[in-house]
C-alpha positions in Angstrom: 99.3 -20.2 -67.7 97.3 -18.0 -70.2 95.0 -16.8 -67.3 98.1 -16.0 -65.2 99.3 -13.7 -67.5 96.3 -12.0 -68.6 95.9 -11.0 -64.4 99.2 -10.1 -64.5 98.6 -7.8 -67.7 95.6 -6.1 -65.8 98.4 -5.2 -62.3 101.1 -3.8 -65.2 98.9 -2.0 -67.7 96.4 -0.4 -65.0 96.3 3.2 -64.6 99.6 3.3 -67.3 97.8 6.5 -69.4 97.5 8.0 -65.6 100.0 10.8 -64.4 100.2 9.3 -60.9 101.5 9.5 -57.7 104.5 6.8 -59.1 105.3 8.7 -62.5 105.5 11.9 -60.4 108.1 10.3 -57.7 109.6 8.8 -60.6 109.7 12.0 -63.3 109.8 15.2 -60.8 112.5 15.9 -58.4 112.4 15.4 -54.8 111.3 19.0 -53.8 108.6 19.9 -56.8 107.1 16.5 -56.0 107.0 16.9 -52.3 105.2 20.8 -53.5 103.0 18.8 -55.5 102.3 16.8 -52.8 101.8 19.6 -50.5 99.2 21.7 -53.1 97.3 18.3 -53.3 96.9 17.3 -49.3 96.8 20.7 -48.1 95.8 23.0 -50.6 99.2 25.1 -50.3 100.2 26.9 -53.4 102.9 25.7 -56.2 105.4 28.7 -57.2 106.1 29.0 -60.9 109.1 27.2 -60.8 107.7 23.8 -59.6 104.8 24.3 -62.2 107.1 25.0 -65.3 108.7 21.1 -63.7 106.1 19.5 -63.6 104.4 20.8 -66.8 107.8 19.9 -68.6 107.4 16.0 -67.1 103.7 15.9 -67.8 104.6 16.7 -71.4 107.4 14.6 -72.0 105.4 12.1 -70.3 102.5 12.4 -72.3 103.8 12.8 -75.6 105.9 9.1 -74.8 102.1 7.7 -74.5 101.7 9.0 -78.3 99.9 12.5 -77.2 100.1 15.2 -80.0 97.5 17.9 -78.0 96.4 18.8 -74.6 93.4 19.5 -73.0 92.1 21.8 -69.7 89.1 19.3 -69.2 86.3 20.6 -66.6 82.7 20.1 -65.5 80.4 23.2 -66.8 76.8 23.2 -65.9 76.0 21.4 -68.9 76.2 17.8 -66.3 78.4 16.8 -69.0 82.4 17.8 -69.7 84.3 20.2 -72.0 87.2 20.2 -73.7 89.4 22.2 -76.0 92.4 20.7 -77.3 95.8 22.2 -78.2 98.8 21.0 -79.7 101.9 20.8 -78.1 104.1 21.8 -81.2 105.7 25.3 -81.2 107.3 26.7 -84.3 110.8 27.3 -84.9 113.1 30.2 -86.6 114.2 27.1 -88.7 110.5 26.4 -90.0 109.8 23.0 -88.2 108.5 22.5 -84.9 109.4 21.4 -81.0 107.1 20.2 -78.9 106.4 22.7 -75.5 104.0 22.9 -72.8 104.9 25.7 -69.8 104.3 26.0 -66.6 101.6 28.8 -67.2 99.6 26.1 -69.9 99.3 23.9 -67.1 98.2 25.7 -64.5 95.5 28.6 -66.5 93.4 28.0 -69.7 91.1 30.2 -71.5 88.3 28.6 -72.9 85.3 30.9 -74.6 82.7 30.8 -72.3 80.1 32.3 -74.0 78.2 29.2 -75.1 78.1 27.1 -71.8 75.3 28.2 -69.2 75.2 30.9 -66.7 72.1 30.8 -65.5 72.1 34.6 -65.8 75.6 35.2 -64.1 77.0 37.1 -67.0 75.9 38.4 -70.6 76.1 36.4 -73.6 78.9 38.6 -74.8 80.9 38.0 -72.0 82.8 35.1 -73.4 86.2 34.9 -71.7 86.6 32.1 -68.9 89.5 30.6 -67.2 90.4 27.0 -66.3 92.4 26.3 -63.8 94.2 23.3 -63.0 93.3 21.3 -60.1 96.2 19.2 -58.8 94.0 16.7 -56.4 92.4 14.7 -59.3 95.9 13.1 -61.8 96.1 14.1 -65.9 95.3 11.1 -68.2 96.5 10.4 -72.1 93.0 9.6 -73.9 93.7 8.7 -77.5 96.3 11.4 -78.6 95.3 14.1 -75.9 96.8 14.7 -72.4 93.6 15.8 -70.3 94.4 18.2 -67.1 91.3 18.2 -65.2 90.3 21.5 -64.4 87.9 24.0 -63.0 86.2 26.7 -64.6 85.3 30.2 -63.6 84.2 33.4 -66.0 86.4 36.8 -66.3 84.7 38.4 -63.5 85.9 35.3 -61.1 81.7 33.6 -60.8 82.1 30.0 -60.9 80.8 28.1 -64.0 81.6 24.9 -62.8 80.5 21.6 -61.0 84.3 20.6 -59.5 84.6 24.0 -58.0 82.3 24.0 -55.1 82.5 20.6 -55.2 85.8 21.1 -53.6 84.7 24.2 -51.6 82.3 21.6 -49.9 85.3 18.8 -49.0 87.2 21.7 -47.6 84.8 22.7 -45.4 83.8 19.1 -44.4 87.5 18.7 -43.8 87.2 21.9 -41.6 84.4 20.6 -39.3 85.0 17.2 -38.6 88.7 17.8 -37.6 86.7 20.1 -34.6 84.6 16.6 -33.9 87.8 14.7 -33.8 89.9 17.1 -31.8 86.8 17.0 -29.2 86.9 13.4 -28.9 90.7 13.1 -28.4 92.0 12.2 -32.0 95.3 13.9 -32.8 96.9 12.3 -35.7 94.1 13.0 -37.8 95.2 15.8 -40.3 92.7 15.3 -42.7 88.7 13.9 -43.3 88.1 13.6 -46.8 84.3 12.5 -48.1 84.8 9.1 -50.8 81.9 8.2 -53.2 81.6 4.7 -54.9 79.1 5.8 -57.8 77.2 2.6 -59.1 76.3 3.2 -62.5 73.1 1.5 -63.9 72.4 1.1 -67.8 71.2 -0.2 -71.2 72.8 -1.6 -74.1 70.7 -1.7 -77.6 72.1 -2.4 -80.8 72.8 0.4 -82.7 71.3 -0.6 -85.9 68.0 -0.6 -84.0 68.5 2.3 -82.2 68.8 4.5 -85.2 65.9 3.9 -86.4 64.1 5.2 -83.3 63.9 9.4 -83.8 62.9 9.2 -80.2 65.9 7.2 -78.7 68.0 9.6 -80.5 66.7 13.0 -79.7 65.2 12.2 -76.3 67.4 9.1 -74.9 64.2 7.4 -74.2 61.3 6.0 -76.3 58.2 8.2 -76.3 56.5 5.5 -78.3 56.6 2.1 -77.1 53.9 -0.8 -76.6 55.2 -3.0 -73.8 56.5 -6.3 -74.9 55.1 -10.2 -74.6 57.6 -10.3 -71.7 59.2 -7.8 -69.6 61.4 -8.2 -66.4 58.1 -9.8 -64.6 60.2 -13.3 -64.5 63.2 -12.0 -62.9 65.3 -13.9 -65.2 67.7 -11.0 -66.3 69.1 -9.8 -62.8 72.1 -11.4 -62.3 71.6 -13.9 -65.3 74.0 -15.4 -67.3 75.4 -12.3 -69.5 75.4 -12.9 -73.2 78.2 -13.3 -75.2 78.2 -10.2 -77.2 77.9 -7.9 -73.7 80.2 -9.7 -71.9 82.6 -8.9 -74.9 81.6 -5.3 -74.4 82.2 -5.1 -70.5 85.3 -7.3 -70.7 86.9 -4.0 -73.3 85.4 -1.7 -70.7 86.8 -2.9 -67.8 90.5 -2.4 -69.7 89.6 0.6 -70.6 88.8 1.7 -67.5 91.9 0.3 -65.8 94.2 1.8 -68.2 92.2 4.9 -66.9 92.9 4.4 -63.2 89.6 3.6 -62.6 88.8 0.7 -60.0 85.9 -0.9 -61.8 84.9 -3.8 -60.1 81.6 -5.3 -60.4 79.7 -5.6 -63.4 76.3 -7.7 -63.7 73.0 -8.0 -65.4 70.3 -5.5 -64.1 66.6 -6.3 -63.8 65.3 -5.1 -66.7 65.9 -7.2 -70.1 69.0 -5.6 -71.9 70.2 -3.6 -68.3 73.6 -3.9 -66.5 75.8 -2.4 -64.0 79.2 -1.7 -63.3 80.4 -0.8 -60.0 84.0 1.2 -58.3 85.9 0.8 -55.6 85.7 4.3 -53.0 87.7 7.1 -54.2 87.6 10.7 -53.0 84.6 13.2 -53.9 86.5 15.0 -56.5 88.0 11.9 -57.9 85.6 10.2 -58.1 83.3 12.7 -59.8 85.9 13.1 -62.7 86.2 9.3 -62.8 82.5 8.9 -63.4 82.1 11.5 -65.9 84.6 9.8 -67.7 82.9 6.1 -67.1 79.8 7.6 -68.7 81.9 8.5 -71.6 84.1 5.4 -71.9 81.2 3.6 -72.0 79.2 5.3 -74.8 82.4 4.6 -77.2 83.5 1.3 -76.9 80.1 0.4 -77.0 80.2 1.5 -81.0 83.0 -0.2 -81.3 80.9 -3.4 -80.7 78.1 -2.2 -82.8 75.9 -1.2 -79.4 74.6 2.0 -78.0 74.9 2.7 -74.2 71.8 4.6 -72.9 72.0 6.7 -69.9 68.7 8.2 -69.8 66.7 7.9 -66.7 63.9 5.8 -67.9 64.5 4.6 -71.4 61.4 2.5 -71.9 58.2 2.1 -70.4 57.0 -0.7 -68.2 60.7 -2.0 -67.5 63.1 -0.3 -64.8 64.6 2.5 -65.3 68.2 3.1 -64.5 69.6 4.8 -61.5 73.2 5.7 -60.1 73.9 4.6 -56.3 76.0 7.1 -54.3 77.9 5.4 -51.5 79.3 8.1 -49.4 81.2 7.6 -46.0 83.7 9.9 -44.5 87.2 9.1 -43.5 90.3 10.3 -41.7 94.0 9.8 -43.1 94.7 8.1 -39.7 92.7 5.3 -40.8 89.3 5.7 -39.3 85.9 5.0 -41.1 84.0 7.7 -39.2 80.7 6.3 -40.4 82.1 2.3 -39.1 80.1 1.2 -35.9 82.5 -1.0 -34.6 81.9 -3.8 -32.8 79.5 -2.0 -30.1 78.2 0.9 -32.2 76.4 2.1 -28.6 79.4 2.7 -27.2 81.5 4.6 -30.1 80.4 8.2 -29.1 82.3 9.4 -32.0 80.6 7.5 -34.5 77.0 8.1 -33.3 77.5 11.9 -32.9 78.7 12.0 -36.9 75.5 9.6 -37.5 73.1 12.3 -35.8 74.7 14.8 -37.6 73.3 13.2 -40.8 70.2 12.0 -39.4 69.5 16.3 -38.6 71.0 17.2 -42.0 68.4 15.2 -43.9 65.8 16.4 -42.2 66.6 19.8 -42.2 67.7 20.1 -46.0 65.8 17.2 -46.9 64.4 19.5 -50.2 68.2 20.4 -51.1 69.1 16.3 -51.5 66.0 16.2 -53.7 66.4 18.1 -56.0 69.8 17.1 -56.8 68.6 14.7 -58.5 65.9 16.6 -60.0 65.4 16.3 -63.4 62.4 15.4 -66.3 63.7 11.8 -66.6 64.1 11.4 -63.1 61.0 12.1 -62.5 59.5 9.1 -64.4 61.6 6.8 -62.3 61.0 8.2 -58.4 58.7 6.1 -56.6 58.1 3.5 -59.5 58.3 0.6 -57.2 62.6 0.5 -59.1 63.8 3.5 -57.3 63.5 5.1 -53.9 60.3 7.8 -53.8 60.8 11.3 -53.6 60.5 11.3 -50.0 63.6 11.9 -48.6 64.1 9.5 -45.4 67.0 7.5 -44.0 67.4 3.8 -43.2 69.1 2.6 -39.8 68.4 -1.1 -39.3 66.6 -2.4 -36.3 70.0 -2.5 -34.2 70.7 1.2 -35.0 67.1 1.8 -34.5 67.5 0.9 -31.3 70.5 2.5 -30.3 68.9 5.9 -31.4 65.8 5.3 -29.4 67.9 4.5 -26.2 70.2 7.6 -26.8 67.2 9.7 -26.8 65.4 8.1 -24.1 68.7 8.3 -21.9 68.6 4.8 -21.1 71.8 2.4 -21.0 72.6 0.6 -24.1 73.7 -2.7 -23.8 75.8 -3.3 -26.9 76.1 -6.8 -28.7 79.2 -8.0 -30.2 79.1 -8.1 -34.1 76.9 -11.4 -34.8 77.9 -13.9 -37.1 75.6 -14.9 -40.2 75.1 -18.5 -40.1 74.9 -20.0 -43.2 73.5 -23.5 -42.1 75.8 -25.7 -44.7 78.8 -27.4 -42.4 80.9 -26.6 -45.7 80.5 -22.8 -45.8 82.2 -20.7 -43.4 80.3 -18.5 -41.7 80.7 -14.8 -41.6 80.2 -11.6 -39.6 76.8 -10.4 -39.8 76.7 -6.6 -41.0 75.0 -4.0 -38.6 71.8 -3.5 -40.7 70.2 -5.5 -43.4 70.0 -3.3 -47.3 66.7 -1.7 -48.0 66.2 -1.3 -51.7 63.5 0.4 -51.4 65.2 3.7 -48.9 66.4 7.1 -50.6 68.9 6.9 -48.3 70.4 3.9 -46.4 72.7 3.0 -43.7 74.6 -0.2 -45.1 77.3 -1.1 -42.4 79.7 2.2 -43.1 78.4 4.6 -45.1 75.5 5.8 -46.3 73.9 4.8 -49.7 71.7 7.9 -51.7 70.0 5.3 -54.2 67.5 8.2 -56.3 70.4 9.8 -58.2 69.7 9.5 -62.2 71.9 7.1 -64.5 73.1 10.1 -66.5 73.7 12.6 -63.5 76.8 14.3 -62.7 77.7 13.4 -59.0 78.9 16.6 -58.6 75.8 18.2 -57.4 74.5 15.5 -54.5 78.2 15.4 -53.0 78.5 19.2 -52.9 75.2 19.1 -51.6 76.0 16.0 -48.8 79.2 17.5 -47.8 77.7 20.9 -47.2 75.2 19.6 -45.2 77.3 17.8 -42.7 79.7 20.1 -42.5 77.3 22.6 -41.1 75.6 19.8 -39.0 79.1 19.2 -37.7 80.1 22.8 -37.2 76.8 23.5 -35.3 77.7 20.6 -33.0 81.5 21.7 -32.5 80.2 25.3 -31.8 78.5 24.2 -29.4 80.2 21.1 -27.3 83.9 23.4 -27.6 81.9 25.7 -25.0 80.6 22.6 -22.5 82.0 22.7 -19.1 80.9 18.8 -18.9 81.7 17.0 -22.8 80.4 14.0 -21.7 76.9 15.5 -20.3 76.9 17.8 -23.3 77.2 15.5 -25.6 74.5 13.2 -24.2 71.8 16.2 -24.3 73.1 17.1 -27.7 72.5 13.7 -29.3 69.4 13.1 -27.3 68.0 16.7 -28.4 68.5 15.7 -32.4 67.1 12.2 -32.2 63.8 13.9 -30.5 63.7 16.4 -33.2 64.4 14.9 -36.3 63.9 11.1 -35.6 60.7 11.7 -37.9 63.1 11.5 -40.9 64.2 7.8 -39.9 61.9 5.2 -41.6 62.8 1.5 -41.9 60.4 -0.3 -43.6 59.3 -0.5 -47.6 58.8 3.2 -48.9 57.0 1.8 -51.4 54.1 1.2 -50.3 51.3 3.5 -49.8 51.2 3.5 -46.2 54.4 5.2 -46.1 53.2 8.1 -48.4 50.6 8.4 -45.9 52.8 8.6 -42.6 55.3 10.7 -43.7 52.3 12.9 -44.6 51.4 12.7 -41.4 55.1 12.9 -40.2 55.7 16.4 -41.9 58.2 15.1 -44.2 58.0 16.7 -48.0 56.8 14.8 -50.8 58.1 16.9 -54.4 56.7 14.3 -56.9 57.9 16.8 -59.5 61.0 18.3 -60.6 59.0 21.7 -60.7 57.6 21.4 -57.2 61.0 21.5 -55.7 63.2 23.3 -57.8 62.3 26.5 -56.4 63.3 25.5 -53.0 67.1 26.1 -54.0 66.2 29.5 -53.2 64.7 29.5 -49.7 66.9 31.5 -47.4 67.4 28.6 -44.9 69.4 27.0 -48.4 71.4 30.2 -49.6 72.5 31.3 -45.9 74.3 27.7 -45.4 75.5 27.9 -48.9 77.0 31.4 -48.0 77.9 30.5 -44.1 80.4 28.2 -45.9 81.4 30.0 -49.3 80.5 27.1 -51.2 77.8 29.4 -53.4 77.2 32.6 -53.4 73.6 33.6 -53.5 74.0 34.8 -57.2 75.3 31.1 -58.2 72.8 29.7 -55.9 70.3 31.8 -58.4 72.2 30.8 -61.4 71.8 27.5 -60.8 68.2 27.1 -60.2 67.8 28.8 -63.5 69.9 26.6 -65.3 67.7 23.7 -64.1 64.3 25.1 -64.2 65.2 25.9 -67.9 66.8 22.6 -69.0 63.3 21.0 -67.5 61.7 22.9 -70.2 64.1 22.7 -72.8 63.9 19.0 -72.6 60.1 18.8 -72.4 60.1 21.1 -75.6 62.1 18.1 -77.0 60.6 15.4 -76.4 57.0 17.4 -78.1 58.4 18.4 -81.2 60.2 14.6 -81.1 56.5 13.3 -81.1 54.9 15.3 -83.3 57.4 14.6 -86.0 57.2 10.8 -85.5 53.5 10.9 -85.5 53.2 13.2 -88.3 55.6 11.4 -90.5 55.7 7.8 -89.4 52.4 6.8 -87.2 49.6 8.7 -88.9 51.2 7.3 -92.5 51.4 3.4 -90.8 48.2 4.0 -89.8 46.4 5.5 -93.2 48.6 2.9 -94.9 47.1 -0.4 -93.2 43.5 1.8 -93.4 43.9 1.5 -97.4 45.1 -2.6 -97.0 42.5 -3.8 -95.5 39.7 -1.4 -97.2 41.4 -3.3 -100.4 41.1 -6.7 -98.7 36.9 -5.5 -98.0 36.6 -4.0 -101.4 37.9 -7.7 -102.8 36.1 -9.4 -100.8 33.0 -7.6 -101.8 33.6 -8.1 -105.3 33.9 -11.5 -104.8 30.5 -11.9 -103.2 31.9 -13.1 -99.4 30.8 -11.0 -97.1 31.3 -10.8 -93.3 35.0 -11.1 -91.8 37.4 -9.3 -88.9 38.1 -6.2 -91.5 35.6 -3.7 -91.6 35.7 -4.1 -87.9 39.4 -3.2 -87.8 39.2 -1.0 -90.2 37.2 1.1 -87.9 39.2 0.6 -85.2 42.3 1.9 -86.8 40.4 4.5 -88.5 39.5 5.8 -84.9 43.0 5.4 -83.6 44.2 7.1 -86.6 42.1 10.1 -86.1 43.0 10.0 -82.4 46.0 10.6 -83.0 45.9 12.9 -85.4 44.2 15.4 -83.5 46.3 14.7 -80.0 49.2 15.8 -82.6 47.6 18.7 -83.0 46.5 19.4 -79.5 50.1 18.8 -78.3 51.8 21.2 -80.9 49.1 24.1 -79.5 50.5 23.3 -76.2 54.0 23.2 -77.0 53.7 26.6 -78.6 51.9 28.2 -75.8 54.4 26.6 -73.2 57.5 27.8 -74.8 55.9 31.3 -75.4 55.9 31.8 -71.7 58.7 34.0 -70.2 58.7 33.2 -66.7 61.0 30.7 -66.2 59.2 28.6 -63.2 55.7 29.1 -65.0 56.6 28.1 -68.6 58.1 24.4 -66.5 54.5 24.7 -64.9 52.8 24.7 -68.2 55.0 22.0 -69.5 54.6 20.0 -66.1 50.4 20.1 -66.2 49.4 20.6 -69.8 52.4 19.0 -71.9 53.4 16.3 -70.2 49.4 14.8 -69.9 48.9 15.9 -73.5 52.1 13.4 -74.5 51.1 10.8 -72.4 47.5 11.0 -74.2 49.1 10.8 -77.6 50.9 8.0 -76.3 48.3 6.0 -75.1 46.5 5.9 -78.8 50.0 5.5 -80.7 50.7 2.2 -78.4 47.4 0.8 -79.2 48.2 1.3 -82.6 51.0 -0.7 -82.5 49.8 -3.2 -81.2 47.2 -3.8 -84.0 49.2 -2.6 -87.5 51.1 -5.3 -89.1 55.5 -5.3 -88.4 55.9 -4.8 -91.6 54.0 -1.6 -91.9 54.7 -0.1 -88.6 57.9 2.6 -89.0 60.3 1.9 -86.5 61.6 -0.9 -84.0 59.4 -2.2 -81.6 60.5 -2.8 -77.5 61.2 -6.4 -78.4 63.0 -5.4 -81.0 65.0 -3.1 -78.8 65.2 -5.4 -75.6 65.9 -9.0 -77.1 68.2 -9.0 -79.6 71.9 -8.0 -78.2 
């Protein structure tokens, strides 16, 4: 009885602090919400009237859920959100105070914009920006705050924003596969919207332990660490039981989210000791891009609440996974139709298999632009780790695909089997159908029955920048395709050319077995395919004219943001590497070298004792010496990575101060490591100065 009513707590309370479709047919009247509708679905304008409405219902609405403020909310360039909140109260003649929100509140904010980065699009002086209020993604109470999700452009109309070209790039998708559609005889399709199911990956420490890490706190990931008795090498974590105290914290999480509108659905244990996951439902692009940000957000405070800290970083500690974000993306049509869905006899469907070498041409062709959207310093400790896809960029098909694509370019007849049926081989278990290809772990990008799964994006990355980036790349696949069957006297033998043509030329991107291994690295060598190990070896590609002219050719950038952008993220690289030095240098100046002088002067105590009482011999002067050595070490890799640091941030060139950071920092901090672990693993818990990885890992 109890469990019936909790489920049927989760179906009434779910998305109740969401302004929805429901509270808008209930609260608006029939022809602002049919506007509303309208502005949403087809991008047509509100007039001032229906916004002063529906601002007016918002409110009233909001303020019933306890809300005192409001807030423009939107996605700068930071890859985090921003929000400035203002009350609703407005004073009157009388001395108190009514509560008001208009019509021109909703729709326009102004934000000062000086402080969020521009990547050189305007001067630091320049600090008035606009918000603007973007109608396809709802308002939500948070707290005491209604939050209007917004976008965000300077005075001079540049965008400063993530959700801006974002929905440039599922305009234009729209756009082009409506041309596909018309082609193939579809007519009730009046829209083709991109959806994204972001799997977030993640760790849980407890936050006593985590403040006493310097490292954890500045960085997000331990720069210090000796790997632990036991790591993940028993496989005992991933999909274990979950322990009492985290399945407490995902169980307020999930209610969280719900109240939030947001479909979580799967939550589990990860590989690593102390990792989870939490999985959505599909929602649109835009959506679903606001409704991770807030996810990552949600789940850093109710963690508090349970005395835990949520870590996002890429690779937190050494040794153990590192924590990724899985992108499913698939196309579909408000008729109904998965465009990326095989269907029984995948051969036959035309229509799916010319939207399937569409992708197959856009990853090869702009292979540099998916990498290095997820580009970042942390990310590039966790590419090609044997946990995450390499930085080669290359799609998995399946064998049954595989050879579908092989007979399409050969021209040959396929034969098409029915969807098989997985046989379990236990009389009590039902069987089920079979799905068109089997998952590859190991594949940046993988065909997994209907859409496509991009598997290298960081736990802490916006999605903002791989979905613009997707959806601008098969929209001008798709619109290079149109252009050119819309002009075929014979569809049928146009098409058949067409698809053979791209299988020939870019089939080289289509790899199906473990990218992990080195045989791989070796034949896409050999293939042509680029390898951009580092952040700094592919960031500079933004820029290559093949990049901006698509960007353009669509209006999703122009080449100034394009510009802007790369700068933004060739900086940050360096800004974070300058971090992470100064982080290590102040733990080894103030915590190692003293652990290690400080166990020096015990045992040269225990020697000088021993001595005085006439026993010689003994394991201490021989660790004495060995400590003595590390100490030193590490003293003067200190030293040698506070020279480097200096010199690195002295440089002015953007791309060459990363290139500094990328070939003298980094090895210098890795060498500094290397003597600080072995430390550790010799000085005595009670003398060494902060938490240990088994501290960190094994005690939630």
């Amino acid at each position: 009885m109890d469990e019936t009513k909790s489920v049927q707590g989760v179906v009434d309370y779910f998305a109740c602090n969401v302004f929805n479709d429901d509270i808008m047919r209930d609260r608006l009247p029939k022809y602002v919400y049919k506007a509303l509708k309208n502005a949403q679905n087809f991008g047509m304008k509100l007039d001032k009237e229906a916004a002063e409405v529906i601002a007016n219902a918002m409110k009233d609405w909001a303020v019933e859920k306890g809300a005192t403020h409001y807030t423009h909310w939107f996605h700068p360039m930071t890859g985090i959100t921003a929000e400035k909140h203002d009350s609703f109260i407005t004073p009157t003649p009388n001395g108190k105070v009514i509560m008001e929100f208009s019509g021109k509140e909703l729709i326009k904010g102004e934000p000062d914009a000086s402080s969020f980065p521009s990547g050189g699009l305007r001067a630091t002086f320049e600090a008035r920006g606009y918000t603007a209020w973007d109608p396809t993604s709802n308002a939500f109470v948070r707290d005491d705050t209604l939050y209007i999700p917004t976008a965000f452009c300077s005075y001079s109309g540049e965008i400063l924003d993530k959700k801006t070209p974002l929905l440039r790039s599922m305009e234009i998708c729209n756009e082009q596969a409506l041309r596909i559609l018309r082609l193939f005889g579809n007519t009730t399709a009046t829209s083709v919207t991109t959806t994204v199911g972001a799997e977030q990956e993640y760790f849980l420490v407890d936050k006593e332990t985590y403040e006493k890490r310097e490292d954890l706190i500045f960085a997000g990931r331990t720069l210090f660490g000796a790997p632990p008795p036991k790591g993940q090498e028993m496989d005992d974590h991933y999909f274990g039981s979950i322990k009492r105290r985290v399945a407490d914290y995902m169980k307020d999480l999930d209610e969280e989210l719900w109240k939030l509108g947001i479909y979580a659905k799967t939550k589990h244990n990860e590989a690593a000791p102390a990792q989870h996951e939490l999985a959505p439902i599909f929602t649109t692009s835009n959506v679903a891009a606001d409704q991770n940000q807030i996810t990552m957000d949600v789940m850093k405070k109710v963690a508090l609440r349970h005395g835990l800290v949520c870590l996002l970083h890429e690779k937190p500690f050494d040794g153990v996974n590192g924590s990724g974000k899985h992108n499913n993306w698939a196309m579909s049509t408000d008729d109904g139709q998965n465009l990326f869905e095989p269907g029984s006899t995948p051969g036959k469907n035309f229509q799916f298999l010319t939207f399937l070498c569409a992708i197959i041409k856009g990853v090869d062709e702009y292979a540099d632009l998916l990498r290095l959207s997820v580009a970042s310093a942390g990310n590039d400790h966790r590419l090609g780790g044997n946990e995450a896809p390499p930085a080669i960029i290359s799609i998995f098909l399946g064998d049954e695909l595989q050879k579908i694509v092989e007979a399409l370019e050969s021209g040959k007849l396929i034969r098409a089997n029915k969807k098989k049926q997985f046989v379990i081989g236990v009389e009590a278990l039902p069987n089920f159908p079979k799905d068109t290809t089997d998952r590859n772990r190991t594949s940046p990008f993988a065909f997994t029955g209907n859409k496509f799964e991009f598997r290298s994006l960081g736990s802490g990355d916006s999605i903002s920048c791989t979905n613009i980036i997707l959806n601008t790349i098969i929209a001008n696949e798709l619109c290079e395709f149109a252009d050119r069957l819309e002009k075929a006297k014979d569809f049928t033998s146009e098409l058949n050319a067409l698809l053979a043509e791209t299988i020939k030329n870019h089939k080289k991107v289509i790899f199906n077995g473990n990218n992990y291994s080195d045989e791989w690295v070796k034949e896409a060598e050999k293939r042509g395919l680029p390898n951009y190990i580092s952040t700094v070896d592919v960031l500079p590609h933004y820029l290559d004219k093949k990049n901006v002219d698509m960007f353009e050719k669509f209006k999703v950038y122009s080449k100034a943001e394009v510009e802007s952008r790369y700068e933004i993220l060739i900086e940050n690289y360096s800004k974070l590497l300058h971090i992470e030095a100064v982080t290590m240098i102040d733990m080894a100046k103030k915590q190692i070298l003293y652990a290690g002088i400080e166990f020096t002067k015990e045992l040269c105590e225990t020697i000088t004792f021993k001595k005085s009482a006439g026993i010689t011999g003994g394991a201490e002067e021989a660790l004495a010496k060995r400590i003595t050595k590390l100490t030193s070490e590490v003293s003067e890799k200190t030293a040698e990575l506070e020279k480097l640091d200096k010199k690195a941030k002295a440089i002015e060139n953007l791309l060459k101060r990363a290139q500094c950071y990328r070939n003298e920092v980094i090895p210098a901090m890795e060498s500094l490591r290397e003597s600080a672990d072995e430390m550790e693993t010799i000085v005595p818990k009670k003398i060494w100065p902060y938490p240990t990885y088994s501290d960190l890992l094994f005690n939630v």
